[in-house]
PDB file of N, CA, C and O in Angstrom:
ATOM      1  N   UNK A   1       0.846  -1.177   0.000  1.00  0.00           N
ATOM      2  CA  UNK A   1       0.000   0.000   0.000  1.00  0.00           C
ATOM      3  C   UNK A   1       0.891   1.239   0.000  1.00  0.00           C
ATOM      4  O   UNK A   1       1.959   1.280   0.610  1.00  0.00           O
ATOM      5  N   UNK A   2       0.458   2.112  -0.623  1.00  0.00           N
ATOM      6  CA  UNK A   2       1.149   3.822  -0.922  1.00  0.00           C
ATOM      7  C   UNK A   2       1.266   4.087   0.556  1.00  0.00           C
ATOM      8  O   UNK A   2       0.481   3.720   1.430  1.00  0.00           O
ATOM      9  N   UNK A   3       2.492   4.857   0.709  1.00  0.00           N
ATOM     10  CA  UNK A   3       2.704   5.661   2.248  1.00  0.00           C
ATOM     11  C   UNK A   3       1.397   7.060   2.057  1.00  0.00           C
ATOM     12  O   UNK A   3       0.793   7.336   1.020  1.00  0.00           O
ATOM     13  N   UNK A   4       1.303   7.546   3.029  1.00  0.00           N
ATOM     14  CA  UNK A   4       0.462   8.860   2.768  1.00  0.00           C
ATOM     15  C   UNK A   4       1.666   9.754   3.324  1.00  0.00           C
ATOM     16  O   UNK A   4       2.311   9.670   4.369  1.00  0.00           O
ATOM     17  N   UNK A   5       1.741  10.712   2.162  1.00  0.00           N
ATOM     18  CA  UNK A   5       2.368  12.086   1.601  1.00  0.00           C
ATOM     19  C   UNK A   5       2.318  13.515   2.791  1.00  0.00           C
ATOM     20  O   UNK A   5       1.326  13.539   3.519  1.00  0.00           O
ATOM     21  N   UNK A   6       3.069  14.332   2.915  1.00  0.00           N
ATOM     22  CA  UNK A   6       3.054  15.071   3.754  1.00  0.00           C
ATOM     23  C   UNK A   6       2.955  16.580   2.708  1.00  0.00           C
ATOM     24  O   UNK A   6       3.633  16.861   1.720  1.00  0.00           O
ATOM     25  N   UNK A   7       2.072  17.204   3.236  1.00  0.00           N
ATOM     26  CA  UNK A   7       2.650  18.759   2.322  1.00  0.00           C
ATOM     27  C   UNK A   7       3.529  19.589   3.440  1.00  0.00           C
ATOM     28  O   UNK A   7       3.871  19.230   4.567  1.00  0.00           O
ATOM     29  N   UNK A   8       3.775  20.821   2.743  1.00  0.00           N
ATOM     30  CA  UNK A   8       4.514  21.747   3.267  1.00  0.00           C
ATOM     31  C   UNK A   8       4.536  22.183   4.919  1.00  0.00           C
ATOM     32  O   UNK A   8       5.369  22.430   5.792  1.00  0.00           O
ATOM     33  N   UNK A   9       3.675  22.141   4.822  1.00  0.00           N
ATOM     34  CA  UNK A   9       2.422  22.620   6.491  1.00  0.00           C
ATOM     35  C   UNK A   9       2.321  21.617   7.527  1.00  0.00           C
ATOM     36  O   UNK A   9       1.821  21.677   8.650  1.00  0.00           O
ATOM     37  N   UNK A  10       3.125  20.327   6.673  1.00  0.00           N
ATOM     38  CA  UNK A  10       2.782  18.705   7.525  1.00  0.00           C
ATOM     39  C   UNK A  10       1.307  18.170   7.988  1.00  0.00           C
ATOM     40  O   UNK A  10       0.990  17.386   8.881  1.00  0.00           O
ATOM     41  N   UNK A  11       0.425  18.996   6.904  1.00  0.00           N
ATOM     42  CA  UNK A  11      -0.833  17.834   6.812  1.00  0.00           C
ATOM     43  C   UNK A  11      -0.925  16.951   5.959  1.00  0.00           C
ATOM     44  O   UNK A  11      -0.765  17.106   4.749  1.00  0.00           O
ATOM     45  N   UNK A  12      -1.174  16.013   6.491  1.00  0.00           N
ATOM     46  CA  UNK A  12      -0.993  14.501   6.042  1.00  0.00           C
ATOM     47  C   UNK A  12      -1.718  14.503   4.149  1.00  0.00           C
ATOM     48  O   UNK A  12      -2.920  14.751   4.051  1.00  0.00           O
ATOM     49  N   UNK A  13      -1.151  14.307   3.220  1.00  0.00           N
ATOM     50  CA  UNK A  13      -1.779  14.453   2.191  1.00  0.00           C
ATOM     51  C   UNK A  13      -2.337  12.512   1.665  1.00  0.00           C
ATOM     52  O   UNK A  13      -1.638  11.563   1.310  1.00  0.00           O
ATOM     53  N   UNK A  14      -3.595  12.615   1.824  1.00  0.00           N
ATOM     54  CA  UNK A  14      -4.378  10.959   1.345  1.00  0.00           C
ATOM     55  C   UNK A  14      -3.713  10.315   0.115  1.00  0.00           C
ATOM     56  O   UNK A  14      -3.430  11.158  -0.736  1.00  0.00           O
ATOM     57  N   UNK A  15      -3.526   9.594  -0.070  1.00  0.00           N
ATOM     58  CA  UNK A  15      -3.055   8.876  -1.139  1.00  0.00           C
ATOM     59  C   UNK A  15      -4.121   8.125  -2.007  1.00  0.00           C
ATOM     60  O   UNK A  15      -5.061   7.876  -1.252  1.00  0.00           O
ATOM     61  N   UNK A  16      -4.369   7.678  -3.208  1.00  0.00           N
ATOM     62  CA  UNK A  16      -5.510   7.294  -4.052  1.00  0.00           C
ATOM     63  C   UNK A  16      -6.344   6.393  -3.113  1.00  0.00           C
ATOM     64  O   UNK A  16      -5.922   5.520  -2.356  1.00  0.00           O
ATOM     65  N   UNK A  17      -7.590   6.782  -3.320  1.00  0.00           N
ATOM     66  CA  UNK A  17      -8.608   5.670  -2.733  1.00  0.00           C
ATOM     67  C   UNK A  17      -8.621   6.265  -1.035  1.00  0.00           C
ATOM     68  O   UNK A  17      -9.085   5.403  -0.289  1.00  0.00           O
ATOM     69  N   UNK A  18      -8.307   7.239  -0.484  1.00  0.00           N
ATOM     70  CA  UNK A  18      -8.378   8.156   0.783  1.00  0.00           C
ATOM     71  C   UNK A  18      -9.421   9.003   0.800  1.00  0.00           C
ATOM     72  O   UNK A  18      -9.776   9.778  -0.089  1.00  0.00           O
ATOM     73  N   UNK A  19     -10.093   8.734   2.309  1.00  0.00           N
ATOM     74  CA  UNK A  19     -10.575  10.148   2.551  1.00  0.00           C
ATOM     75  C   UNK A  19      -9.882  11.335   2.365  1.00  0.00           C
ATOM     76  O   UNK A  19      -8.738  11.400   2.815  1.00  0.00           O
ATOM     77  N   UNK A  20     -10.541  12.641   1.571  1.00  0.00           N
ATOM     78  CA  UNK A  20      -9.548  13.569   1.579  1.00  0.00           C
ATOM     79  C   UNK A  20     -10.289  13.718   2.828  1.00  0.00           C
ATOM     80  O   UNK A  20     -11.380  13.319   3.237  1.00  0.00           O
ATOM     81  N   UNK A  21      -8.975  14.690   3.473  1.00  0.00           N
ATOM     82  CA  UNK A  21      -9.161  15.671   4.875  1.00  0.00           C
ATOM     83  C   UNK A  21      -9.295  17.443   4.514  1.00  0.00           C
ATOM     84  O   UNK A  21      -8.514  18.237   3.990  1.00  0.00           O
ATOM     85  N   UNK A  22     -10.493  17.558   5.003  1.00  0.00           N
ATOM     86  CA  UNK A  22     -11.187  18.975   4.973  1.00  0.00           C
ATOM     87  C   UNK A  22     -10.099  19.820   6.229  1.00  0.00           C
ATOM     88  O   UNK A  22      -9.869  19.389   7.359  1.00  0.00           O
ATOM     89  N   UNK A  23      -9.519  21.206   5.574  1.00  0.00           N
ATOM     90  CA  UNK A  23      -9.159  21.671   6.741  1.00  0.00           C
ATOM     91  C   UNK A  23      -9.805  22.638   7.276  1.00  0.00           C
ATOM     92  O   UNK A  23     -10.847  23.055   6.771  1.00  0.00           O
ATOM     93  N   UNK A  24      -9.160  23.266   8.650  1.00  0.00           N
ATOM     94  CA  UNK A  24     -10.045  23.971   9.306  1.00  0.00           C
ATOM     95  C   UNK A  24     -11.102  25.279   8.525  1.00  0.00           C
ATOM     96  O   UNK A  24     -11.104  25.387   7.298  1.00  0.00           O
ATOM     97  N   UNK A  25     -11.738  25.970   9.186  1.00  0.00           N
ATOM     98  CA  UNK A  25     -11.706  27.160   8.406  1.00  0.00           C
ATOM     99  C   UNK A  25     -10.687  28.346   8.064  1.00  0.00           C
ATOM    100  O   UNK A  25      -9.895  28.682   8.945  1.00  0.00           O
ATOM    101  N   UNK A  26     -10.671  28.941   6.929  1.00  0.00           N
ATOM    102  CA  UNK A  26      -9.673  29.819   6.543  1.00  0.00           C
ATOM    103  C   UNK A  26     -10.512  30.712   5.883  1.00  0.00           C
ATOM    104  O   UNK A  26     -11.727  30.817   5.710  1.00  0.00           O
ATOM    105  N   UNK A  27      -9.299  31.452   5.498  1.00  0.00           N
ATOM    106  CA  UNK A  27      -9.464  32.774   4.429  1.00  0.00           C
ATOM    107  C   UNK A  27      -8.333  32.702   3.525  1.00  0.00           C
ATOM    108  O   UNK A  27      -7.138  32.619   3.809  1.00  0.00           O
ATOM    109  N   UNK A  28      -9.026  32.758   2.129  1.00  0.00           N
ATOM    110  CA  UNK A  28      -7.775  32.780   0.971  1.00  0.00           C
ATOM    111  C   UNK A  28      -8.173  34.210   0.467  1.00  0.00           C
ATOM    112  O   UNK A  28      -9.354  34.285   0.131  1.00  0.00           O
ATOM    113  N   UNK A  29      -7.500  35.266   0.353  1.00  0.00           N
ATOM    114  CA  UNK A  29      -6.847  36.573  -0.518  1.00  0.00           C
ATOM    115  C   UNK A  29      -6.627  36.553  -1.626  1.00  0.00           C
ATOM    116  O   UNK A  29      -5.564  35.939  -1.529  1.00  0.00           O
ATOM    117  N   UNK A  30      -6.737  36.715  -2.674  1.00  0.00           N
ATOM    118  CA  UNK A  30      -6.315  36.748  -4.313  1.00  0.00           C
ATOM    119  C   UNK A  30      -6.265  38.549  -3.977  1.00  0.00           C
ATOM    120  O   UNK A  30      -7.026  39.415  -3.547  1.00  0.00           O
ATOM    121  N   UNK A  31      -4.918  38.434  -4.458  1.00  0.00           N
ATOM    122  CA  UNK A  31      -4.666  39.808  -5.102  1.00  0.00           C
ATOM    123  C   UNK A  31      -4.647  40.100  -6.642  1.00  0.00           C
ATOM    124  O   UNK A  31      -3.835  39.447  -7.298  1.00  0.00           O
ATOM    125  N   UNK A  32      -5.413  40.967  -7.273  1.00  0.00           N
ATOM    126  CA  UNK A  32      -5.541  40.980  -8.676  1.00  0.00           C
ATOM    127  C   UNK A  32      -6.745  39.900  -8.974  1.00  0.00           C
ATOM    128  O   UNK A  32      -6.706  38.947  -9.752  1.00  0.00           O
ATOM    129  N   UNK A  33      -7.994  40.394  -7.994  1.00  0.00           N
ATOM    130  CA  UNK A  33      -9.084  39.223  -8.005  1.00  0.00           C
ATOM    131  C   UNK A  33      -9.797  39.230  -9.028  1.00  0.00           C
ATOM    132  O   UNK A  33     -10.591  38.332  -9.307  1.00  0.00           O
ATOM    133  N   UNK A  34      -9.504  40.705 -10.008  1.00  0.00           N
ATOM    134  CA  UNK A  34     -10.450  41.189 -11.364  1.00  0.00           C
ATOM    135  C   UNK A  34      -9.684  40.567 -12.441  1.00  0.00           C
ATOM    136  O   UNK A  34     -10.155  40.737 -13.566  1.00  0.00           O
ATOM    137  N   UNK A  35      -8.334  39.707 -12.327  1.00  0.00           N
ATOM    138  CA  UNK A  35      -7.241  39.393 -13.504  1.00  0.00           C
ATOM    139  C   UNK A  35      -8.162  38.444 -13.945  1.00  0.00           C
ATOM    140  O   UNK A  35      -9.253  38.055 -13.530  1.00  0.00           O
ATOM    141  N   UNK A  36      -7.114  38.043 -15.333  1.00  0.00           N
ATOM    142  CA  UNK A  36      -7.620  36.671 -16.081  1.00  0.00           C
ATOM    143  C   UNK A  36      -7.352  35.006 -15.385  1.00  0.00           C
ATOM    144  O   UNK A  36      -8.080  34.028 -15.554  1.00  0.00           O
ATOM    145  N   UNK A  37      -5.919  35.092 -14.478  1.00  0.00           N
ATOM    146  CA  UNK A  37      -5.709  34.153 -13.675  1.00  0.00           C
ATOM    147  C   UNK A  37      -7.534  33.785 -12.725  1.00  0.00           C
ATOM    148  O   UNK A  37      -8.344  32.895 -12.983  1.00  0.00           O
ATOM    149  N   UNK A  38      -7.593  34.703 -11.823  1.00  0.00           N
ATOM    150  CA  UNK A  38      -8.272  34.634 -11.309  1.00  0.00           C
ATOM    151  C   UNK A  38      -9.783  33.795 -11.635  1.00  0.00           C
ATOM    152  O   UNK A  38     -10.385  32.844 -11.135  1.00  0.00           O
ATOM    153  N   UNK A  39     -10.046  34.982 -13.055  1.00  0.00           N
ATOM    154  CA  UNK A  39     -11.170  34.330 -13.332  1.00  0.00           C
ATOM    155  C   UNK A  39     -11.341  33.063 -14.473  1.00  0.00           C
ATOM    156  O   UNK A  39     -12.498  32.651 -14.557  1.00  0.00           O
ATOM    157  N   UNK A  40     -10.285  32.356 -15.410  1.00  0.00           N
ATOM    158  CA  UNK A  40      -9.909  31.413 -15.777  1.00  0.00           C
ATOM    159  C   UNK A  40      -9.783  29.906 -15.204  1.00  0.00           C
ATOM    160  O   UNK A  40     -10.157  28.773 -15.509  1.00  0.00           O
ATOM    161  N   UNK A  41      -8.932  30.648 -14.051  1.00  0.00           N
ATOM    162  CA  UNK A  41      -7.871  28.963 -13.503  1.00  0.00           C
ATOM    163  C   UNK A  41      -8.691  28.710 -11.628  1.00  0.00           C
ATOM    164  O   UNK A  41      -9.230  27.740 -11.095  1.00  0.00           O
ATOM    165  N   UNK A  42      -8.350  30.335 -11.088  1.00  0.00           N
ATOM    166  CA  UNK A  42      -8.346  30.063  -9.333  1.00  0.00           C
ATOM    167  C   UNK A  42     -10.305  29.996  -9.162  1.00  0.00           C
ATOM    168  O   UNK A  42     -10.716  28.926  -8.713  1.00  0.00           O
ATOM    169  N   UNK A  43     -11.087  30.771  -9.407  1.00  0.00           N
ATOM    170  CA  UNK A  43     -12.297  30.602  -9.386  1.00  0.00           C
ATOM    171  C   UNK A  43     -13.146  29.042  -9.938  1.00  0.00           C
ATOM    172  O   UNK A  43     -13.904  28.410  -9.203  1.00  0.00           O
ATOM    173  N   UNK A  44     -12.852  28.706 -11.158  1.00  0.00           N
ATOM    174  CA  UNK A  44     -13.696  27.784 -11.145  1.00  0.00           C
ATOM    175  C   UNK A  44     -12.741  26.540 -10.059  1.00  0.00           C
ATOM    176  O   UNK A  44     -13.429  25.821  -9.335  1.00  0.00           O
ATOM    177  N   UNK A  45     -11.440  26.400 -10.028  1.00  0.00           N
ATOM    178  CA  UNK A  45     -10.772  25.352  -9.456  1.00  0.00           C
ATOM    179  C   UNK A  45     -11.826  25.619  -8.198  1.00  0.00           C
ATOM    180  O   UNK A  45     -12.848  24.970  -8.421  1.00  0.00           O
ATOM    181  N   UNK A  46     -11.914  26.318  -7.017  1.00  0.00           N
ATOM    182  CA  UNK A  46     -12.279  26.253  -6.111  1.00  0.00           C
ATOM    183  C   UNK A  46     -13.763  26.400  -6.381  1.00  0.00           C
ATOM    184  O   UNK A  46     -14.281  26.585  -5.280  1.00  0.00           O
ATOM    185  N   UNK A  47     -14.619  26.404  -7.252  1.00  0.00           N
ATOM    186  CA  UNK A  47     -15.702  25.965  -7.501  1.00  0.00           C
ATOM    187  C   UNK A  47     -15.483  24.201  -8.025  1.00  0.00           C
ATOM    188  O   UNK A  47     -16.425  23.419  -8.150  1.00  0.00           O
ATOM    189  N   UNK A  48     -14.859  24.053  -8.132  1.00  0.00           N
ATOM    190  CA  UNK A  48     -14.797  22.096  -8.302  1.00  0.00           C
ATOM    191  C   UNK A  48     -14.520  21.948  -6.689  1.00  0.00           C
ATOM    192  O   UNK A  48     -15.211  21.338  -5.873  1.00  0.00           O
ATOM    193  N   UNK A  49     -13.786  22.395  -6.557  1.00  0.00           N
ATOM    194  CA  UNK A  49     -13.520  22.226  -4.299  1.00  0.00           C
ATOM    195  C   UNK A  49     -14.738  22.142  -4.042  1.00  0.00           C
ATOM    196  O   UNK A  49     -15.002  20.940  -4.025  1.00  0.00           O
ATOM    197  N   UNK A  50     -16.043  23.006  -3.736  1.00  0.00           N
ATOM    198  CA  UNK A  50     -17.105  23.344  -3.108  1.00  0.00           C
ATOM    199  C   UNK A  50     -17.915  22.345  -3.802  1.00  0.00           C
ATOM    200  O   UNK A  50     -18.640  21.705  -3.041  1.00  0.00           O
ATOM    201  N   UNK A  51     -18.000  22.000  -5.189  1.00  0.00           N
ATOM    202  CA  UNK A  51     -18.781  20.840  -5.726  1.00  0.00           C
ATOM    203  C   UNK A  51     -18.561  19.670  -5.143  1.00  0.00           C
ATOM    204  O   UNK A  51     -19.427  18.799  -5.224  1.00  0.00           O
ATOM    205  N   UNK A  52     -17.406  19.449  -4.475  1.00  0.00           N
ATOM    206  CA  UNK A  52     -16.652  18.339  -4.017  1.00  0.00           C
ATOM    207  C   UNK A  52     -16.958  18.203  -2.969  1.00  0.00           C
ATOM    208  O   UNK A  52     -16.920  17.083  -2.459  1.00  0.00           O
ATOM    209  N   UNK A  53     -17.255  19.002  -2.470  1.00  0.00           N
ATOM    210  CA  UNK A  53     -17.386  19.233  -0.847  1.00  0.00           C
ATOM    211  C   UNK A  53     -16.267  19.109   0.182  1.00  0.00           C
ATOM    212  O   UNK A  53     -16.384  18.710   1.341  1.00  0.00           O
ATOM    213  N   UNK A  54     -14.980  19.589  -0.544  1.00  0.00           N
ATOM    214  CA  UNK A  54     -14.032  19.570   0.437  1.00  0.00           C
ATOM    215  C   UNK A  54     -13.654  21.107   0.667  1.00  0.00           C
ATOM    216  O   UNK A  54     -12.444  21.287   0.797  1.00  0.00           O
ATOM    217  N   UNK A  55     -14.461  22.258   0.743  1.00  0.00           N
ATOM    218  CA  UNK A  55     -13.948  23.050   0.815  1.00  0.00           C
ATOM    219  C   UNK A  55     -14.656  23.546   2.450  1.00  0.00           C
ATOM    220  O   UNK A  55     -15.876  23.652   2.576  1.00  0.00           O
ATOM    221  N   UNK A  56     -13.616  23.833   3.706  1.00  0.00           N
ATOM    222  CA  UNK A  56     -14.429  23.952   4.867  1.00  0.00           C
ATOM    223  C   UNK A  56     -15.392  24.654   5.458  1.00  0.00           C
ATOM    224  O   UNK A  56     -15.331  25.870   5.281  1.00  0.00           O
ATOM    225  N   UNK A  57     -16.172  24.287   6.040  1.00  0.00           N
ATOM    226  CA  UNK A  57     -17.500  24.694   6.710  1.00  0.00           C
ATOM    227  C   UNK A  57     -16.695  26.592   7.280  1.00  0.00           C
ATOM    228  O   UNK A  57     -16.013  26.843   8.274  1.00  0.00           O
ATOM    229  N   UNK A  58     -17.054  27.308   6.440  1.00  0.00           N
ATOM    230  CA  UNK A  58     -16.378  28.925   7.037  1.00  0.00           C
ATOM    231  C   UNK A  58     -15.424  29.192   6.222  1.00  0.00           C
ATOM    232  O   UNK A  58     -14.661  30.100   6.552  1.00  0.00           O
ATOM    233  N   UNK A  59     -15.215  28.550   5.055  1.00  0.00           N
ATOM    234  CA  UNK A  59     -14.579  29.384   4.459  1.00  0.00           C
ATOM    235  C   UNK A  59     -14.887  30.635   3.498  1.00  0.00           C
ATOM    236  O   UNK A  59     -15.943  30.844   2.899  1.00  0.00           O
ATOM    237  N   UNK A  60     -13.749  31.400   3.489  1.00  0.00           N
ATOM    238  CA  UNK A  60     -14.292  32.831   2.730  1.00  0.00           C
ATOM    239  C   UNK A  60     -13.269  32.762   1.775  1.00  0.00           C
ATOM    240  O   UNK A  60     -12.348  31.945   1.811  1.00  0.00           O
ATOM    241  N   UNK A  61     -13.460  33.751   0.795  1.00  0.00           N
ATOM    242  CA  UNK A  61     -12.437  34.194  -0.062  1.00  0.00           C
ATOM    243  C   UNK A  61     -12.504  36.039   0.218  1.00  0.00           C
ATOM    244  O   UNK A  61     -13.453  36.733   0.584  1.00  0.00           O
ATOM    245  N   UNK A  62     -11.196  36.386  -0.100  1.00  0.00           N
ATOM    246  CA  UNK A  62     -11.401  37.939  -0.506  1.00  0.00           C
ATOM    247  C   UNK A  62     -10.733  38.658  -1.330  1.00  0.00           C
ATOM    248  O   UNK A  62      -9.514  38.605  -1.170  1.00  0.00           O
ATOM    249  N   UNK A  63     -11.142  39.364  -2.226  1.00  0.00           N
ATOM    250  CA  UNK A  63     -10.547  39.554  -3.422  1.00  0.00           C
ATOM    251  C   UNK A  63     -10.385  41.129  -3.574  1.00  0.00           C
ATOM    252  O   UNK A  63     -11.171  42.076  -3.625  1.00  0.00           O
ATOM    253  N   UNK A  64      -8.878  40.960  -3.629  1.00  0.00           N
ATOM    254  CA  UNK A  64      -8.221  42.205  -3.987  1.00  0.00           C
ATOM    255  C   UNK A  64      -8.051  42.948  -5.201  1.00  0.00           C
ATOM    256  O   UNK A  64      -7.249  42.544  -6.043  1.00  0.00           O
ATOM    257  N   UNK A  65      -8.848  44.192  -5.414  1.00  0.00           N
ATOM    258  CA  UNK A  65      -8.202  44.387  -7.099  1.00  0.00           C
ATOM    259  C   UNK A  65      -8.089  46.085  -6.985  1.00  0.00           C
ATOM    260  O   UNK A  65      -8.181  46.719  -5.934  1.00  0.00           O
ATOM    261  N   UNK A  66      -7.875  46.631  -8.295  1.00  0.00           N
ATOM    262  CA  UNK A  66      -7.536  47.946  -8.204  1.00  0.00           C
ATOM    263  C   UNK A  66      -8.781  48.253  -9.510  1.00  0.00           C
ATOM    264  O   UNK A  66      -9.119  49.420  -9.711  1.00  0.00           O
ATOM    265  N   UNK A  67      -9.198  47.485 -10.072  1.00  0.00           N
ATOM    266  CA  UNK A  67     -10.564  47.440 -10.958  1.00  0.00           C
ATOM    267  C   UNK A  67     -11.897  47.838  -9.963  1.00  0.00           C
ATOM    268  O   UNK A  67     -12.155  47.300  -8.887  1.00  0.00           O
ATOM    269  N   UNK A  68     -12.449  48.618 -10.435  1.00  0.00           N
ATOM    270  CA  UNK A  68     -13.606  49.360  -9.777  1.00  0.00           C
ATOM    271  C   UNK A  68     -15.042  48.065 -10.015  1.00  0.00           C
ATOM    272  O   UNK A  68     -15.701  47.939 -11.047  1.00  0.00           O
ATOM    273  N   UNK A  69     -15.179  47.368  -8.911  1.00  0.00           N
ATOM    274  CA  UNK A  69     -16.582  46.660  -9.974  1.00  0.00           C
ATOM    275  C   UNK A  69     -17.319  46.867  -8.192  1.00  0.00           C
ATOM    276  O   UNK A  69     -16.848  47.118  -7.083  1.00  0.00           O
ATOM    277  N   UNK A  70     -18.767  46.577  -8.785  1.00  0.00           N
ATOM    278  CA  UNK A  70     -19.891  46.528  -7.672  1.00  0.00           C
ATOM    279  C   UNK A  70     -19.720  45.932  -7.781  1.00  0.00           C
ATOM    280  O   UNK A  70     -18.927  45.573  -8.651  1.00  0.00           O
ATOM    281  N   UNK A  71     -20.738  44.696  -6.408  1.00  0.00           N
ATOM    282  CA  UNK A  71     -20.351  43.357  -5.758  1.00  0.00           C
ATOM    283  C   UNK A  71     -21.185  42.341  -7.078  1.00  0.00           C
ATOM    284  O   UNK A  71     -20.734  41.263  -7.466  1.00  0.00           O
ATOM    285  N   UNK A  72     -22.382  42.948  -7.576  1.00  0.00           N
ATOM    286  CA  UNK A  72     -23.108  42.378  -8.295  1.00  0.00           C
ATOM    287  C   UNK A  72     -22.137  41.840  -9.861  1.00  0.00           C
ATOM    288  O   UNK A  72     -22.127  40.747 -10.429  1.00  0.00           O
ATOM    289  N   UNK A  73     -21.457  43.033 -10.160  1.00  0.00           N
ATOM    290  CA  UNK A  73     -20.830  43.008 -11.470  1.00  0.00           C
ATOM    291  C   UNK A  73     -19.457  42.269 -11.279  1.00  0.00           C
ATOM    292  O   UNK A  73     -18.824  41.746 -12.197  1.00  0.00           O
ATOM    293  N   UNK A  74     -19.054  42.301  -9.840  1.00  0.00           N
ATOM    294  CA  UNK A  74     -17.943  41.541  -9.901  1.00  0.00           C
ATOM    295  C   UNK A  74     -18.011  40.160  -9.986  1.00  0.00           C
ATOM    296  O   UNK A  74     -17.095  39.501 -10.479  1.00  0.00           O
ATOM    297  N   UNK A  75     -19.400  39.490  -9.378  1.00  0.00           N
ATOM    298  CA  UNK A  75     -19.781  37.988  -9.070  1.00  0.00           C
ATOM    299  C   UNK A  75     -20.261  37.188 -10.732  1.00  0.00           C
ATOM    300  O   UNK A  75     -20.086  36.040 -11.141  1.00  0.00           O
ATOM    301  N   UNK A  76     -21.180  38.896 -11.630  1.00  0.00           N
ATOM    302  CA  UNK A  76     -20.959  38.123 -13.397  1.00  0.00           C
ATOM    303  C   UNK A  76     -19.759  37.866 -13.781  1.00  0.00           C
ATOM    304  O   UNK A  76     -19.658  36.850 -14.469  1.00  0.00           O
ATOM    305  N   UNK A  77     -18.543  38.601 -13.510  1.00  0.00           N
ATOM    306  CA  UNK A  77     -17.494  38.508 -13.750  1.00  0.00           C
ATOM    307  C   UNK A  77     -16.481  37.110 -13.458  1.00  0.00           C
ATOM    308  O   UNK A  77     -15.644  36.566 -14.178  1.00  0.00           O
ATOM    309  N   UNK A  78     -16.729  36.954 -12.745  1.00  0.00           N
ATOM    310  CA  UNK A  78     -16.419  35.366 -11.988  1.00  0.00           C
ATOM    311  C   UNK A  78     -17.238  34.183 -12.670  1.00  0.00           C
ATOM    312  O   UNK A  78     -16.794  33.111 -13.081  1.00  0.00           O
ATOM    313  N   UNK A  79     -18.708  34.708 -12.688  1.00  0.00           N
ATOM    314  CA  UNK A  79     -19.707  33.525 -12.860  1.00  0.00           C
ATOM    315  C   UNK A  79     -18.873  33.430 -14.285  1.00  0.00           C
ATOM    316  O   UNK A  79     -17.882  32.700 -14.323  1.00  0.00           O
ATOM    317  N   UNK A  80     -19.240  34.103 -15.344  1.00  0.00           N
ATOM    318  CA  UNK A  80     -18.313  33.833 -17.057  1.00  0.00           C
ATOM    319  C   UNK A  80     -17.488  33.164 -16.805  1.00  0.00           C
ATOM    320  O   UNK A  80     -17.931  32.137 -17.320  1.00  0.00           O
ATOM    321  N   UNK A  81     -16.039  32.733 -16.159  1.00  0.00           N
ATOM    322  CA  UNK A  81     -15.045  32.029 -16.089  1.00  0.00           C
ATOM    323  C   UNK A  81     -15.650  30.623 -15.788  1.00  0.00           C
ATOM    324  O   UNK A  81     -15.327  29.643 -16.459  1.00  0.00           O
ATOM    325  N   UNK A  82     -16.796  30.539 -14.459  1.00  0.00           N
ATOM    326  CA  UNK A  82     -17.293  29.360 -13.721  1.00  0.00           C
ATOM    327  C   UNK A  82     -17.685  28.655 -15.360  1.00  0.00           C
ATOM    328  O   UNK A  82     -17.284  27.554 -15.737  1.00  0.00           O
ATOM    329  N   UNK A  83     -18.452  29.488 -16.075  1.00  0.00           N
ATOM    330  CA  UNK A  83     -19.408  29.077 -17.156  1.00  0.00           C
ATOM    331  C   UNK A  83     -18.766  28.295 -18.329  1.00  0.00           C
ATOM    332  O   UNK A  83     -19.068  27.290 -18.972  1.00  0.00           O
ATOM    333  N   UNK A  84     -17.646  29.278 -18.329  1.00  0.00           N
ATOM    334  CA  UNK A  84     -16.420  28.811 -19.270  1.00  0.00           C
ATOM    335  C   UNK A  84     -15.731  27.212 -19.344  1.00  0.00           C
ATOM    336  O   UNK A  84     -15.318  26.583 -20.318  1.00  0.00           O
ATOM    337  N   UNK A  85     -15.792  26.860 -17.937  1.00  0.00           N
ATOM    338  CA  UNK A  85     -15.080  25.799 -17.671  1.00  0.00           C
ATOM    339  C   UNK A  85     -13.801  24.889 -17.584  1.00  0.00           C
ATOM    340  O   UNK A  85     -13.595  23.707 -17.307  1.00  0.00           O
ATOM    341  N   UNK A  86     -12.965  26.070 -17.978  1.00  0.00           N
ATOM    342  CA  UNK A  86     -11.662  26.290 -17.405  1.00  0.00           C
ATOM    343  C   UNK A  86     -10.855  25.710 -16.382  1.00  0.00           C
ATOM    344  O   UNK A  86     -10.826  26.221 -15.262  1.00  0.00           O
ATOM    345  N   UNK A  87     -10.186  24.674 -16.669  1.00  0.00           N
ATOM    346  CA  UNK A  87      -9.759  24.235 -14.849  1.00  0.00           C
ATOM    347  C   UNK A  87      -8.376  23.488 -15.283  1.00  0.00           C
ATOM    348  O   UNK A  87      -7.652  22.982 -14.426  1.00  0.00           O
TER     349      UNK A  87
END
């Protein structure tokens, strides 16, 4: 059987056929939250997390930009990438 893997932080990383392990609650920051990274690659990835259900009970995101958007116009902005399917 596979050893189970350690990351950086020394939480135990599952090996194929493992429960993944949900971690505590956090907060992830994107700086440049209006870029193309953002809305391409980091948004829908962590929309496959939350489909998955490994993303933890309290987590937030918060997004840094120097782009002027309301909360409404910033969330179409995101949703297009989700839509796109990008990952």
């Amino acid at each position: 059987m596979a050893e189970e893997g350690k990351s950086p932080s020394g939480t135990p990383i599952p090996c194929e056929g493992q429960a993944a392990v949900i971690p505590p609650p956090c907060l992830l920051v994107i700086f440049g939250a209006s870029g193309d990274l953002t809305k391409r690659k980091l948004v829908p990835a962590l929309f496959g997390l939350f489909q998955e259900g490994l993303l933890p009970e309290g987590f937030a995101v918060l997004g840094v930009s120097r782009t002027p958007f309301s909360d409404d116009a910033f969330r179409d902005h995101l949703r297009d990438g989700i839509a796109g399917g990008s990952q």
